[in-house]
C-alpha positions as CSV (number, residue, x, y, z in Angstrom):
1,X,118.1,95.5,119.5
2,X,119.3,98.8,120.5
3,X,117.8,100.4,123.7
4,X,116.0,103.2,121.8
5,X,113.6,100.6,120.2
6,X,111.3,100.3,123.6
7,X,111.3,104.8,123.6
8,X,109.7,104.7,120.4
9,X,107.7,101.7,120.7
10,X,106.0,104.1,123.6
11,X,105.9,107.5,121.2
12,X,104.1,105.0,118.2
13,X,101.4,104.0,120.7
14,X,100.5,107.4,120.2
15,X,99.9,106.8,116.4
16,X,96.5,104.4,116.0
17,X,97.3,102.3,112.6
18,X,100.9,102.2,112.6
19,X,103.1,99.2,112.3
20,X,105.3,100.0,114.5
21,X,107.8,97.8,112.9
22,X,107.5,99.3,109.6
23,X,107.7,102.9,111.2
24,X,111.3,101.9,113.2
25,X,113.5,99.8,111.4
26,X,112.9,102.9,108.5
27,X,113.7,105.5,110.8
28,X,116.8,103.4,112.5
29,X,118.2,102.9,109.3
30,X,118.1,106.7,108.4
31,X,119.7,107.4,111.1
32,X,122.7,104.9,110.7
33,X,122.5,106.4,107.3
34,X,123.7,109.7,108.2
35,X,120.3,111.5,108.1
36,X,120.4,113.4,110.7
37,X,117.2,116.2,110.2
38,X,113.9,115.2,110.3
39,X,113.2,116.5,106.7
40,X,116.2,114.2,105.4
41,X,114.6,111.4,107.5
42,X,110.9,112.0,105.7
43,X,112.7,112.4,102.7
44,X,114.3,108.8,103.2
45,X,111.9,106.5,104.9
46,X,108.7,108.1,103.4
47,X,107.3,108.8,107.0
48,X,105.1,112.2,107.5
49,X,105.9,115.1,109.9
50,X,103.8,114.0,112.3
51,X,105.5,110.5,112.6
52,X,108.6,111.9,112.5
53,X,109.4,115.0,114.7
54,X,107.4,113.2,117.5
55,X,109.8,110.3,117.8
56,X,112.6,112.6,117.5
57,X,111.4,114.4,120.6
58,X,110.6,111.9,122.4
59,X,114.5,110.3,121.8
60,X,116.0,113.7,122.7
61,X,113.8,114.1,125.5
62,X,115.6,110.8,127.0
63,X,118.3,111.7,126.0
64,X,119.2,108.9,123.4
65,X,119.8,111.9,120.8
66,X,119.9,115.4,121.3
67,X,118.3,117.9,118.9
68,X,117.9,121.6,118.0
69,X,114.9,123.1,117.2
């Protein structure tokens, strides 16, 4: 599995009641589908905001992805 998985792994500890496998392989896949905002990835996996924009900021934080705000 790629290294990213372990990064958010760390940021869903974060989220009590989450399966983390049910929160990454969505996300992953949006991503590898091209969806590259974190609206587009909401839109596509079903995820909330606040699942979301924390993983992305903790990816571009190690620099696995970079992002604008």
């Amino acid at each position: 599995m790629p290294a990213v998985v372990p990064s958010l792994k760390l940021t869903l500890a974060a989220l009590p009641g989450k399966d983390v496998e049910a929160v990454v392989r969505p996300f992953l896949q949006a991503l590898l589908d091209g969806r590259h905002h974190g609206f587009d990835i909401m839109e596509a996996t079903g995820l909330a905001s606040g699942t979301v924009y924390p993983i992305l900021r903790r990816l571009d934080g190690e620099g696995i992805l970079r992002s604008r705000w």
